[in-house]
Backbone bond lengths (Angstrom), bond angles and torsions (degrees), N, CA, C in turn:
res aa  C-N    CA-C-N  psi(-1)  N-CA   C-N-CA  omega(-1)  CA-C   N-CA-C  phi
1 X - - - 1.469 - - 1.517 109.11 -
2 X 1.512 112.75 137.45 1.322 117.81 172.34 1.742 116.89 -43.11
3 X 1.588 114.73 142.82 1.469 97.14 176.56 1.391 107.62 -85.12
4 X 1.482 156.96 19.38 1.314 154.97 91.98 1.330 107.45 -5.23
5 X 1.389 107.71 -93.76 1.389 118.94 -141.59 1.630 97.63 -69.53
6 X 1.217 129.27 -8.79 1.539 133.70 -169.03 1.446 99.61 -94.22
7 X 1.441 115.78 -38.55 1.352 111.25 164.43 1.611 130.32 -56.00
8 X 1.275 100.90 -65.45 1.300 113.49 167.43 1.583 121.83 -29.14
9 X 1.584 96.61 -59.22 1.480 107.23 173.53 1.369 105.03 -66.38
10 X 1.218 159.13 -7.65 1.397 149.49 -158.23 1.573 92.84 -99.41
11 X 1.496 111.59 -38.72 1.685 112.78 -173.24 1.540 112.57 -81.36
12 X 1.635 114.96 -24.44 1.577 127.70 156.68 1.652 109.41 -79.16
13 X 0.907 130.11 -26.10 1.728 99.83 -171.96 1.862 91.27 -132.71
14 X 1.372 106.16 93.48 1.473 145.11 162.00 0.953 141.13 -96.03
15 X 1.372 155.39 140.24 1.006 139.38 -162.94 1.896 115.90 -70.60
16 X 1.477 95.27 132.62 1.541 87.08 168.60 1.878 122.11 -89.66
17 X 1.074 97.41 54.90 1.751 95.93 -174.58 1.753 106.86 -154.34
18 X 1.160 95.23 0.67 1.978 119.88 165.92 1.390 119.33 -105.22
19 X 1.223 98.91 152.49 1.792 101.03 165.92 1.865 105.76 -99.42
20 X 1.196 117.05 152.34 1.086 119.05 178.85 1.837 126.44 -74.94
21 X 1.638 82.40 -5.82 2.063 85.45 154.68 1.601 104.41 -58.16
22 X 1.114 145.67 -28.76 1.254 143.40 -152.89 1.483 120.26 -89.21
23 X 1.434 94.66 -10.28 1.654 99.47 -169.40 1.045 121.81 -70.20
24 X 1.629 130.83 154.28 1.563 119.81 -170.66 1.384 121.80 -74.49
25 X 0.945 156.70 176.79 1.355 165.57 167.28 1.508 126.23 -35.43
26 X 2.054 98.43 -36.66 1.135 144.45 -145.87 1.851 108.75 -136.88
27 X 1.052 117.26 29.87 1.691 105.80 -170.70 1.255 129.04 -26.67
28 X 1.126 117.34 -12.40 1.862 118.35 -177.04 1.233 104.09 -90.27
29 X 1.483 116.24 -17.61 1.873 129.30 170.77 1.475 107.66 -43.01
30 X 1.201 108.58 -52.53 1.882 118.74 163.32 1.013 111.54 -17.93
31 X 1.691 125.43 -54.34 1.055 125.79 -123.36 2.277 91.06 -101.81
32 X 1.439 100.32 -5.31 1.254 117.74 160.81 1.496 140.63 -43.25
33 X 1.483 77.23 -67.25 1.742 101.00 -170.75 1.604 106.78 -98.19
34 X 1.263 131.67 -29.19 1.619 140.80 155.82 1.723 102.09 105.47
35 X 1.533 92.02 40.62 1.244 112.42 169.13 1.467 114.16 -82.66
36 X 1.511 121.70 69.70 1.452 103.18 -173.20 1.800 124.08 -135.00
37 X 1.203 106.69 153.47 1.248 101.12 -131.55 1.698 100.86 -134.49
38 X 1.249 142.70 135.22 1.362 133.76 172.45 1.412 121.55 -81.71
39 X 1.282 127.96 112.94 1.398 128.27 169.74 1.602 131.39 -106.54
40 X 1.668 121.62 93.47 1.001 106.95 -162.97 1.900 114.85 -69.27
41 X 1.208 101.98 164.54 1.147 120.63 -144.32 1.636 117.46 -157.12
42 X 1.326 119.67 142.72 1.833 111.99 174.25 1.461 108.74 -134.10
43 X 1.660 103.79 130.11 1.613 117.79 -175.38 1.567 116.16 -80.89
44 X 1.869 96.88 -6.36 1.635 97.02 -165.11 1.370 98.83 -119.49
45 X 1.067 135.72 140.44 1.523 131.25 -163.93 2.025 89.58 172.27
46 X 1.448 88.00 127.48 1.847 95.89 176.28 2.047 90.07 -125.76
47 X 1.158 104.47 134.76 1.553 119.13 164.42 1.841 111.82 -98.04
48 X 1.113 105.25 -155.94 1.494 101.44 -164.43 1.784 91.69 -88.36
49 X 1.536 140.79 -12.79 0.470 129.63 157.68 2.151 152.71 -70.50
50 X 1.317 83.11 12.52 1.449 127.23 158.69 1.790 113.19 -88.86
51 X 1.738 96.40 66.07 1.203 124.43 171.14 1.793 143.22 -49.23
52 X 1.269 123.93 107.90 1.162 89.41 179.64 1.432 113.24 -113.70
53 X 1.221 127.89 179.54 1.683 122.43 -154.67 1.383 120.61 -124.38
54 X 1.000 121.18 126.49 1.665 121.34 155.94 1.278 127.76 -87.15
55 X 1.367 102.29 126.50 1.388 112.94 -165.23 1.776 118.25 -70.91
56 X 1.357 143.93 141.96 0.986 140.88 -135.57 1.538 103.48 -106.98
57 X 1.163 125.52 136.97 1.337 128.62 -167.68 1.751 112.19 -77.13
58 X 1.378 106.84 -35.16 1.563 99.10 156.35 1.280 124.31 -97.38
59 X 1.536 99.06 151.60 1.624 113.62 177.99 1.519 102.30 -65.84
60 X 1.847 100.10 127.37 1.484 120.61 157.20 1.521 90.51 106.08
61 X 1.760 132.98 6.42 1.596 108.55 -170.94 1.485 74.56 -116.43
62 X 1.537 97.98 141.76 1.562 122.83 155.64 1.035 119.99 -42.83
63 X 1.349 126.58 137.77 1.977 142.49 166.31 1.305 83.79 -42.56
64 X 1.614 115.33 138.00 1.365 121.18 157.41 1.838 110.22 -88.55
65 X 1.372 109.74 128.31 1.678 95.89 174.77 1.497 117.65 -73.60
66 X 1.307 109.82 176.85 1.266 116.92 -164.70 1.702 101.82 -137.48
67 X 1.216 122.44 107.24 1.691 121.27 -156.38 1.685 86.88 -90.98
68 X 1.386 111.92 145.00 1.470 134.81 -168.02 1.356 142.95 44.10
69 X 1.693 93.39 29.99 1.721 115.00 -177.39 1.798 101.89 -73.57
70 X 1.647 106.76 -49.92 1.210 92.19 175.74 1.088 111.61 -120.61
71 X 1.624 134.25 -48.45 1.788 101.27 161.91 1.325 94.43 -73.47
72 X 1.849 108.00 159.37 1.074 133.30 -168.47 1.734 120.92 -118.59
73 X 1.593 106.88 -23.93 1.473 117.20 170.01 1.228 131.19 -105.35
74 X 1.119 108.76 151.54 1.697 114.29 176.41 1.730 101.38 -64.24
75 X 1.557 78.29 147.17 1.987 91.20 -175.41 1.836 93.84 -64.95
76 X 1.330 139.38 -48.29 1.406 124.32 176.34 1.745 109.69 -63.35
77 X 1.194 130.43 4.47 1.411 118.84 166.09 1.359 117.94 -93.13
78 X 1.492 103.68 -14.10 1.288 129.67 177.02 1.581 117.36 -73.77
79 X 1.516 102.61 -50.11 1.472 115.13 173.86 1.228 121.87 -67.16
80 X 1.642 108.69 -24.58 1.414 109.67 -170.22 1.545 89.01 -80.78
81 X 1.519 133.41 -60.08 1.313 145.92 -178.66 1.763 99.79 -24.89
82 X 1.206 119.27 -45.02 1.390 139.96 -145.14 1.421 73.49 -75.68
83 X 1.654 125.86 -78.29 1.618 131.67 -176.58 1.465 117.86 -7.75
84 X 1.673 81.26 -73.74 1.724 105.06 -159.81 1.382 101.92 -66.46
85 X 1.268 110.91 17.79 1.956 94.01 -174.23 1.713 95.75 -141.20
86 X 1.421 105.96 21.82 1.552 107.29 -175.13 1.411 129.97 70.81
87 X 1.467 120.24 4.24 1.491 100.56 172.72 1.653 122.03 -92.38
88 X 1.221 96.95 171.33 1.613 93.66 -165.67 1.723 108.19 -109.52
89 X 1.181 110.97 -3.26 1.832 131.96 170.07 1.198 114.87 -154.98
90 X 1.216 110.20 162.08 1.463 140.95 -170.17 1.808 111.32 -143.41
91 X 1.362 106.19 156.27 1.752 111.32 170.91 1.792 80.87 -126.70
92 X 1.340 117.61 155.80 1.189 154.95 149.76 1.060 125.77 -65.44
93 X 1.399 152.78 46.42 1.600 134.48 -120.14 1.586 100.59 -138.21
94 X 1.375 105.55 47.13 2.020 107.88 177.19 1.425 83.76 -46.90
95 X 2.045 102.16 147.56 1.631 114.75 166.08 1.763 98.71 -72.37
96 X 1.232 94.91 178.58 1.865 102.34 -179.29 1.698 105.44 -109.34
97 X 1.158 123.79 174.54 1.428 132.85 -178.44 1.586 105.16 -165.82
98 X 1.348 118.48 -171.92 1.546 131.74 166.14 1.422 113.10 -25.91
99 X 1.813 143.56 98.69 1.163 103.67 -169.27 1.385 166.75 56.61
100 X 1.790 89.67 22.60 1.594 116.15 -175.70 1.794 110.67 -94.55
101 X 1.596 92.51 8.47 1.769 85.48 157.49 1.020 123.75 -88.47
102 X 1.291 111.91 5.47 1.481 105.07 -166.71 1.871 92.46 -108.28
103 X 1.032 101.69 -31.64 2.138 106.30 163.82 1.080 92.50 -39.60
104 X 1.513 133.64 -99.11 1.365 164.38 -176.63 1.878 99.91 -18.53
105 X 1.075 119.35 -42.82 1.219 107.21 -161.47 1.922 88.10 -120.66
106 X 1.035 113.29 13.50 1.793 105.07 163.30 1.292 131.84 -110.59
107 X 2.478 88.94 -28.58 1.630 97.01 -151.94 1.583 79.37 -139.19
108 X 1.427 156.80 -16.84 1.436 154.95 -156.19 1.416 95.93 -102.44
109 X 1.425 109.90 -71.02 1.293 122.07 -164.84 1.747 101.08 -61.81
110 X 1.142 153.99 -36.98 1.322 146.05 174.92 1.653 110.04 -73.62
111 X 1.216 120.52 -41.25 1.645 107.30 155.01 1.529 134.98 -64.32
112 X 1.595 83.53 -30.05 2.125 75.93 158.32 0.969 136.49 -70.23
113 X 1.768 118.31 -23.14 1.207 140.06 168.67 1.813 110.92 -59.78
114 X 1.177 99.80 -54.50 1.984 110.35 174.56 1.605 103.88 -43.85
115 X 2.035 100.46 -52.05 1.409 84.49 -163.93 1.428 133.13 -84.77
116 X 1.473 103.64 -1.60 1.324 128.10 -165.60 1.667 89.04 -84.76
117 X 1.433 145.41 -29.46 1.295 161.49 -162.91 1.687 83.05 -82.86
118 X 1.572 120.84 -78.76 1.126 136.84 -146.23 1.890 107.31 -76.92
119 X 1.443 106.78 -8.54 1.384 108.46 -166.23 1.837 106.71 -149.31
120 X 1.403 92.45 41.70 1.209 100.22 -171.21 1.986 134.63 -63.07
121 X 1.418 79.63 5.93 2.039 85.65 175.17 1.432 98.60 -89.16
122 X 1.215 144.37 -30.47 1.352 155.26 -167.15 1.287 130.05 -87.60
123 X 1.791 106.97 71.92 1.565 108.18 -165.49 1.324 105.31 -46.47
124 X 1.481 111.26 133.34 1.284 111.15 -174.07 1.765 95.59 -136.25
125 X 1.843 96.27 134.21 1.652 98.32 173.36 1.144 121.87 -110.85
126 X 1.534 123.66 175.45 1.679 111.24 -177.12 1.386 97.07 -122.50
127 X 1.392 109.14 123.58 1.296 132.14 165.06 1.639 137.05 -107.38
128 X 1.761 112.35 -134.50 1.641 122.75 172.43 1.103 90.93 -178.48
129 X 1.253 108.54 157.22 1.699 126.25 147.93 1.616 106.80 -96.86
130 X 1.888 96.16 103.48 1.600 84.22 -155.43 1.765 105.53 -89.42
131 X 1.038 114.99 167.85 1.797 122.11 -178.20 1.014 117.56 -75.63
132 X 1.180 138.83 58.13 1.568 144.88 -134.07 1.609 112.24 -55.43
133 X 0.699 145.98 79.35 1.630 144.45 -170.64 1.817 109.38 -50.12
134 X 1.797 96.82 109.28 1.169 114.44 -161.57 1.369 115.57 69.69
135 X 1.573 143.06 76.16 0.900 141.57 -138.44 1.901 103.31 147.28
136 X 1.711 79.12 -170.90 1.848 102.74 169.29 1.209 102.16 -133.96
137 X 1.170 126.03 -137.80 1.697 146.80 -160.46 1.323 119.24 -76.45
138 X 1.105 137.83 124.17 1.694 119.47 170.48 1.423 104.01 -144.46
139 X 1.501 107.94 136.90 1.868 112.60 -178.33 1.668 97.98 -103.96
140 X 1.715 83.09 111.77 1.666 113.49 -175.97 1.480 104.56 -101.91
141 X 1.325 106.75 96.10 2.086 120.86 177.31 1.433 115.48 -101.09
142 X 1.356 103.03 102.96 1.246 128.72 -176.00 1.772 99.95 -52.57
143 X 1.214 140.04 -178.48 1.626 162.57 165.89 1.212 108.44 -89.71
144 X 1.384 134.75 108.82 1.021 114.60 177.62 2.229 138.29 -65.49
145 X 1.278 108.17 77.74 1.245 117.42 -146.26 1.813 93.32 -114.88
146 X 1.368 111.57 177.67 1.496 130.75 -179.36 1.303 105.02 -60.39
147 X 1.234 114.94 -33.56 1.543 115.61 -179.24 1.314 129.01 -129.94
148 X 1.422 111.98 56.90 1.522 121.91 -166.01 1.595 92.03 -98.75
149 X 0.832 123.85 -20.56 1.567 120.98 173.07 1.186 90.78 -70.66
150 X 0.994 141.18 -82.06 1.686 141.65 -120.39 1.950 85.86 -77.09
151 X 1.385 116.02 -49.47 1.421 109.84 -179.65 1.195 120.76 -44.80
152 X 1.216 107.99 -50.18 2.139 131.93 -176.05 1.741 81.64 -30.04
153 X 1.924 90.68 -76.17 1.830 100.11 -149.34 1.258 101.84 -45.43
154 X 1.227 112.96 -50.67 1.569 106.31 -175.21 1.672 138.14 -41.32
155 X 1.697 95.04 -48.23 1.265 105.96 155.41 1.650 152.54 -66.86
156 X 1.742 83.26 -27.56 1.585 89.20 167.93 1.840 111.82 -95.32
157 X 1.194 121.64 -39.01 0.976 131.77 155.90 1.850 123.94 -13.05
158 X 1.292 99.88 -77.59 1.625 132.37 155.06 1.585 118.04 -46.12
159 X 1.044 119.64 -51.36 1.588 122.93 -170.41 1.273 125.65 -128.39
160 X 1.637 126.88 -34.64 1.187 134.90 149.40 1.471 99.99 -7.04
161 X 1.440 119.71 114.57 1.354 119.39 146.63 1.183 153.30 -76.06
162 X 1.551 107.16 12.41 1.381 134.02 144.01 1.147 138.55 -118.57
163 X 1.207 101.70 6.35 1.753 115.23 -162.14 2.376 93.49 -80.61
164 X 1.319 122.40 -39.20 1.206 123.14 157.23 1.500 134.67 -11.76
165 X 1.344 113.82 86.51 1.900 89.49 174.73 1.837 91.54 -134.62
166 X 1.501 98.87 132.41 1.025 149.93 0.39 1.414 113.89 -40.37
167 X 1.445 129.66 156.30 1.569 115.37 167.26 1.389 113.44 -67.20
168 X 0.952 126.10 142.57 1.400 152.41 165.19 1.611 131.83 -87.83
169 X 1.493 119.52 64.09 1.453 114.62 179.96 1.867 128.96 -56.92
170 X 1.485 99.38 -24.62 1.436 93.40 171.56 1.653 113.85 -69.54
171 X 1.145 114.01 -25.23 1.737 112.14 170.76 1.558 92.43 -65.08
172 X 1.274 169.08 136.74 1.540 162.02 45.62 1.784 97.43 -125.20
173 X 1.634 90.71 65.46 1.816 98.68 170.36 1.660 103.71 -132.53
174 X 1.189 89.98 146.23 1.784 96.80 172.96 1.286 111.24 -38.04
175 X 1.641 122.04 -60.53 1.754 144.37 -154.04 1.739 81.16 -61.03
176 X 1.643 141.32 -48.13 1.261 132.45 -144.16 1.868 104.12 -62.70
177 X 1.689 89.15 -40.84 1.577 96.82 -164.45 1.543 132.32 -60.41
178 X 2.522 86.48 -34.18 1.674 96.55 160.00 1.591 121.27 -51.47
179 X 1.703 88.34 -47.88 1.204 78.24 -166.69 1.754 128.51 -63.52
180 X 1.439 105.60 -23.63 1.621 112.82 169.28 1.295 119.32 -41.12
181 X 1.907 106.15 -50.02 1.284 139.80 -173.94 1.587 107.65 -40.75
182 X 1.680 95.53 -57.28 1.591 100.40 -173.69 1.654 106.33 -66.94
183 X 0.865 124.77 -53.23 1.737 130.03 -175.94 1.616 73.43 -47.56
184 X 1.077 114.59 -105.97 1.804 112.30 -153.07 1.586 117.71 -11.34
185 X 1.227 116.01 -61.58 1.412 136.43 176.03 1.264 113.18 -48.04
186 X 1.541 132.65 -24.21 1.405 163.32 -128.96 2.015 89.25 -121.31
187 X 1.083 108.21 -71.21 1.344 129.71 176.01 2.136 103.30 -25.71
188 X 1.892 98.69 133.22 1.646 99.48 160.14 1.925 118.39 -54.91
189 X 1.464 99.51 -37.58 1.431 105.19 171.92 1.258 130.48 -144.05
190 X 1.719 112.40 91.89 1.153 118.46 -139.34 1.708 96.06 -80.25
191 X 1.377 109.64 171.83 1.708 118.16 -178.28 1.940 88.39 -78.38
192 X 1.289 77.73 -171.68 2.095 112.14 164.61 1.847 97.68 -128.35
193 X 1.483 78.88 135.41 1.772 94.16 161.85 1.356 106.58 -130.40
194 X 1.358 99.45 145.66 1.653 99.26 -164.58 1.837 83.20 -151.11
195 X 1.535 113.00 114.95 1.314 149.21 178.61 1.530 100.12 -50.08
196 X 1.316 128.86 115.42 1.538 132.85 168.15 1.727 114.95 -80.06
197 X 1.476 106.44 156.06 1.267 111.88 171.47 1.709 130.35 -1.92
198 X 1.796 95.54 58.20 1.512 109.17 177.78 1.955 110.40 -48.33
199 X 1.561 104.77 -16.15 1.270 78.80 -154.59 1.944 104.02 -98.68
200 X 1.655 87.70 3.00 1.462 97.94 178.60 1.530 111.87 -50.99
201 X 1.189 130.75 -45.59 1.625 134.15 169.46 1.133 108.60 -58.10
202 X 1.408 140.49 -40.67 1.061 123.89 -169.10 1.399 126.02 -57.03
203 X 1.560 129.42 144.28 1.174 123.32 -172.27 1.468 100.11 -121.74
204 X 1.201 150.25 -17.34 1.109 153.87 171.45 1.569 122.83 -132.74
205 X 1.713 129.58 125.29 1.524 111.65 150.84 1.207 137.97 2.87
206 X 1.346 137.09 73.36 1.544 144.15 -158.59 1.569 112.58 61.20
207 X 1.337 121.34 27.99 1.416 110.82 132.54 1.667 126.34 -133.02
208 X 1.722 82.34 135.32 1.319 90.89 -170.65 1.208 136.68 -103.67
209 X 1.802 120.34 176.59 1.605 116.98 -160.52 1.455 105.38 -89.26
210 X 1.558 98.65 -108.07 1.390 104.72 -161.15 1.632 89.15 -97.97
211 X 0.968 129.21 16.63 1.682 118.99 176.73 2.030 99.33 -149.57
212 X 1.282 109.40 139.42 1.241 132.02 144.33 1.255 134.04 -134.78
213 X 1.554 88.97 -170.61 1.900 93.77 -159.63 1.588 102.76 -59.10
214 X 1.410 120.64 -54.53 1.433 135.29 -172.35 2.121 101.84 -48.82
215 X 1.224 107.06 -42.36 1.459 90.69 175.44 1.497 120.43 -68.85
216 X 1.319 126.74 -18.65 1.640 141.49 -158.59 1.434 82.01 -83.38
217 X 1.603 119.38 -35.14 1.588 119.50 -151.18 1.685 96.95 -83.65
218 X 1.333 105.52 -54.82 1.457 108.41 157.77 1.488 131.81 -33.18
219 X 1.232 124.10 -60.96 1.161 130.01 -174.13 1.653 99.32 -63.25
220 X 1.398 126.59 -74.20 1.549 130.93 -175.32 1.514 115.09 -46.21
221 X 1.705 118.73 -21.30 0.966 96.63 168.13 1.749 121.98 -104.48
222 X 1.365 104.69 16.44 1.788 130.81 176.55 1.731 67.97 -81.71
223 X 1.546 116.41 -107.51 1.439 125.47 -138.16 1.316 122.71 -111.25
224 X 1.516 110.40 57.30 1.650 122.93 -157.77 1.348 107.00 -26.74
225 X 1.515 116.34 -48.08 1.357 120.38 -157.91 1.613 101.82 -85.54
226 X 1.421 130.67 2.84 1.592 137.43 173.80 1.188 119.90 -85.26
227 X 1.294 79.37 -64.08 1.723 93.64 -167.29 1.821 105.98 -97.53
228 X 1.246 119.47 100.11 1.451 129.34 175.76 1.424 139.32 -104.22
229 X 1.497 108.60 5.07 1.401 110.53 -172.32 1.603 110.26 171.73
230 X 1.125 104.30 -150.87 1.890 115.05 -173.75 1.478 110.88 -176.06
231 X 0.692 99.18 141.44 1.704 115.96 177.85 1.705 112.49 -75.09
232 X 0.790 135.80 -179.83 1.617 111.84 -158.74 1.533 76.84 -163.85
233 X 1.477 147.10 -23.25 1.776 122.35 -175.25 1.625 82.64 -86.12
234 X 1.986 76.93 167.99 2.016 88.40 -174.02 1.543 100.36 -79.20
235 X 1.073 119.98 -35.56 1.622 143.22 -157.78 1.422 107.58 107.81
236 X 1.900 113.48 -165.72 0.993 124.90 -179.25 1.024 116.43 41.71
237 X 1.713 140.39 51.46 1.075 134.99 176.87 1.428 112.52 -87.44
238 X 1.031 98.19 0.70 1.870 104.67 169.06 1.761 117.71 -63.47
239 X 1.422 84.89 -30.49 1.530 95.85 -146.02 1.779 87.61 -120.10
240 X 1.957 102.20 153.62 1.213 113.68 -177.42 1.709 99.84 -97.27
241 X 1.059 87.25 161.56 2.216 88.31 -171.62 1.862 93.64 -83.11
242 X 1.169 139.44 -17.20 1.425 115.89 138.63 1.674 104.72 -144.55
243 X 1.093 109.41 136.62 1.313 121.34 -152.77 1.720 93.23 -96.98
244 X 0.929 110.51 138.14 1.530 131.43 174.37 1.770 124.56 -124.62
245 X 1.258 119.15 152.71 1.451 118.15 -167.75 1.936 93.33 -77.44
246 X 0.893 127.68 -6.27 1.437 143.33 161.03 1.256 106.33 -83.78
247 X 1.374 140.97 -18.85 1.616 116.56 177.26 1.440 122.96 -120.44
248 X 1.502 92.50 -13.27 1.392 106.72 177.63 1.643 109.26 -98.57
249 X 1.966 108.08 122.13 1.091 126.56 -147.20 1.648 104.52 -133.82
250 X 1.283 122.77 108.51 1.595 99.19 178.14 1.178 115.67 -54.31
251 X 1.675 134.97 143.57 1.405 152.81 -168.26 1.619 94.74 -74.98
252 X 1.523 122.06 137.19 0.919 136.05 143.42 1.843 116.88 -1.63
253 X 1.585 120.65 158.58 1.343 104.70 163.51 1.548 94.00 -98.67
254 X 1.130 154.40 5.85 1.577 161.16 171.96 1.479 85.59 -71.92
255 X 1.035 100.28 -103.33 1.728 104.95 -172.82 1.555 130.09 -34.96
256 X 1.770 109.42 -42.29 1.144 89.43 175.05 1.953 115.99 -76.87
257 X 1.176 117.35 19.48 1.194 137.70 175.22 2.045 123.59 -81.34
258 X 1.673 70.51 -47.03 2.039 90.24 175.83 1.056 103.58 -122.47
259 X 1.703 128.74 50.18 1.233 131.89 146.67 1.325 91.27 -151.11
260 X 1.445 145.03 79.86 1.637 101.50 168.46 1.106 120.84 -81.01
261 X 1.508 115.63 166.87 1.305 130.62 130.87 1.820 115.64 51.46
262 X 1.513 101.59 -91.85 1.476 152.34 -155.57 1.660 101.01 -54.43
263 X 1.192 102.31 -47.20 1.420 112.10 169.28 0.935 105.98 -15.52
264 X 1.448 118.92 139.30 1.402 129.73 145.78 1.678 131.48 -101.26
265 X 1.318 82.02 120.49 1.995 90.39 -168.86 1.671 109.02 -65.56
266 X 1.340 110.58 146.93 1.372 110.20 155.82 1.292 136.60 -83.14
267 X 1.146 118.68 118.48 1.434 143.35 -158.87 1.524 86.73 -101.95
């Protein structure tokens, strides 16, 4: 097994009969003694740094972002949320826009650091919801290592298919994503990318949007140990795909109890 993906998995498959104060120093150490254990956990999570932008009144200046237009919480309100509801990890995964590597690597990555201090049972990783070039959404979770920042920028920076300003249309091509693929794969400790709500494009029973089977086949066989899977909800399950004074219903006090609020939707 990749030493990535063995890591990763050491902080996902934990014991379910521990709290995650307990974990070793080293989580892949687990993977030693056959101490192993399931810890549920969520890869998709947007904080207030899941920006959205206003566009700039002169020609050639970048959308300025706008921090908690659409995520709305701090990544430690998130972690704590993460606690109180039993999981034992989290990914970090603000979406990207105009120059949101430089968010991520000025203003994301130093609050993950606070919350990882402040919320310390809750392996927590630093990621994106990256812009998949040629594609849709994918939650890209870095290793937690000395230089998972410096990788992030690099990657979203570089390939992000929005992260570009001027905008950049040759970045939203199939060829961009191999090529991301290989740099990742390239890496001492490469991330996981795991494909978002493929089926959100879809408009018909076996036809598909901005993702198919043949690209998944592509990518896994670019960076077996990268690219591993897909997320299978569409998102927005909050929300009706057109909302009517007929569909929109206040939630139960049960439910809005064992769902709150706080959630973070997938974008």
């Amino acid at each position: 097994m990749h030493n990535s993906t063995k890591y990763l998995s050491a902080c996902i498959l934990l014991a379910a009969t521990a709290g995650c104060a307990s974990l070793p120093a080293d989580p892949a150490a687990l993977f030693d003694n056959g101490d192993r254990r399931w810890l549920a956990g969520d890869h998709h999570i947007h904080s207030e740094f899941s920006a959205d932008y206003v566009e700039g009144t002169e020609p050639g200046v970048a959308p300025t972002p706008v921090f908690g237009a659409d995520g709305r919480y701090s990544i430690t309100t998130n972690a704590l949320k993460a606690r109180e509801h039993g999981l034992g990890w989290m990914v970090s995964t603000d979406h990207g826009g105009p120059q949101h590597a430089k968010i991520n690597h000025d203003h994301a990555w130093p609050a993950l650091q606070q919350a990882r201090r402040e919320v310390p049972e809750v392996v927590q990783f630093f990621g994106m919801e990256f812009d998949t070039p040629g594609g849709d959404h994918s939650s890209l979770i870095m290793p937690h290592t000395h230089d998972e920042r410096a990788h992030l920028h690099v990657i979203e920076s570089r390939w992000s298919q929005r992260d570009a300003w001027p905008r950049d249309p040759a970045r939203d091509a199939e060829p961009k994503i191999l090529e991301a693929l290989r740099h990742m794969g390239q890496l001492d400790a490469p991330p996981v990318l795991i494909a978002n709500h493929p089926s959100r494009s879809a408009t018909a029973v076996g036809v598909y949007g901005k993702y198919a089977p043949a690209e998944f086949r592509d990518w896994n066989d670019t960076a077996p140990h990268v690219a591993v899977g897909m997320e299978g909800a569409p998102g927005h399950q909050a929300a009706t795909s057109t909302p009517t004074a007929a569909t929109i219903r206040p939630a139960p006090a049960a439910a809005t109890r064992t769902h709150p609020r706080w959630a973070a939707s997938t974008r």
